[in-house]
C-alpha positions in Angstrom: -76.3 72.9 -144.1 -76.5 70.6 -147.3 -77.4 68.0 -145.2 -80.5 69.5 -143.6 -81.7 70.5 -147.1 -81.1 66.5 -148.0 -82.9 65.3 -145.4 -85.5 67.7 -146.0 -86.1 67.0 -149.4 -85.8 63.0 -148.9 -88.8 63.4 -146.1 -90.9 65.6 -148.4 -90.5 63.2 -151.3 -91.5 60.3 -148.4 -94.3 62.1 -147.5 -95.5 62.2 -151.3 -95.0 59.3 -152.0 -96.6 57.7 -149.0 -99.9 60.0 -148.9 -100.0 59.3 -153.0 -103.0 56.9 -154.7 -100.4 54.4 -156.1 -98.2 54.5 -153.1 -94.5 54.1 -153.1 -94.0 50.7 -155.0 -96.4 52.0 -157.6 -93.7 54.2 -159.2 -91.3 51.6 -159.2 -92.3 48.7 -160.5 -94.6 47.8 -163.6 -97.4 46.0 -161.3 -99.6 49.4 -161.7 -99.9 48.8 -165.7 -100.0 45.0 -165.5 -102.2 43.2 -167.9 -104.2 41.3 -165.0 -107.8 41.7 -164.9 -110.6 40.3 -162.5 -113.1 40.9 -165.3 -113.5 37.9 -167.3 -114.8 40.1 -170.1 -111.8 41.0 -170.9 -109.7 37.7 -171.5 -113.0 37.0 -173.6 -112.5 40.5 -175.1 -108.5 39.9 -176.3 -109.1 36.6 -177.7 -112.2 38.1 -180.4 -110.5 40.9 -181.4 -106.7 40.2 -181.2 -104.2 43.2 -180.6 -107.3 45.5 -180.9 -108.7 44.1 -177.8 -105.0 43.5 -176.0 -104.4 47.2 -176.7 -107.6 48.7 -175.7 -107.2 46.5 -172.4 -103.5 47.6 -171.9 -105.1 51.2 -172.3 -107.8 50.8 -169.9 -105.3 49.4 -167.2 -103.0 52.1 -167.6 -106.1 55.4 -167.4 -107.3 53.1 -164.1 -103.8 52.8 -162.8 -103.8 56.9 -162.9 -106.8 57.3 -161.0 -108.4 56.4 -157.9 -109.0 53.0 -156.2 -112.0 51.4 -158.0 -115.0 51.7 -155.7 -117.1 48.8 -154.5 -120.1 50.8 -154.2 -122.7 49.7 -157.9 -123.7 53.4 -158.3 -119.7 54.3 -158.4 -118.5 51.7 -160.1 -120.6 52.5 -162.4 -119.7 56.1 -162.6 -116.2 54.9 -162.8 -116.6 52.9 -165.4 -118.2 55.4 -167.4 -115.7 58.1 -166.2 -113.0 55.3 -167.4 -114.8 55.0 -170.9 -114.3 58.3 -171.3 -110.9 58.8 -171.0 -110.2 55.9 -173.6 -112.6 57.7 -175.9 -110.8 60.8 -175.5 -107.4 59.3 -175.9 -108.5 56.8 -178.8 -109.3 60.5 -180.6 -106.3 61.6 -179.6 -104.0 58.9 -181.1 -106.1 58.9 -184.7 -105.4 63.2 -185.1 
């Protein structure tokens, strides 16, 4: 009987994990929140402004790792953008209360 329930619960986590916007290896390894960017803007951005601009990157990666894909559509990147601007707004407020 404990076995059924184990397998049961190790193919429902399988199917969350596969049908999830990170996917599996997303959870388990750092590559999600990585520094990278293919905006040169930003390496341009870090290097003015120091930690300021380093955090506020490391910030942005980590509300984009938390949603979904960007698009390659202009009218929804630009919306995601914007919806991405938002959220480091929101949580900049956050942090200075």
């Amino acid at each position: 009987m404990i076995e059924i329930f184990v397998l049961l619960m190790v193919l429902i986590l399988l199917k969350v994990c596969l049908f999830s916007s990170k996917g599996c290896m997303g959870y388990f390894s750092q590559s999600a929140l990585s520094i990278d960017s293919d905006d040169p803007a930003d390496g341009l951005q870090s290097n003015t402004h120091g930690d300021a601009g380093s955090f506020l990157t490391y910030l942005k990666k980590e509300i984009e790792a938390e949603l979904f894909p960007r698009p390659t559509d202009s009218i929804l990147r630009r919306h995601y953008e914007t919806l991405v601007q938002r959220e480091v707004e929101a949580r900049l407020v956050l942090m200075s209360e």
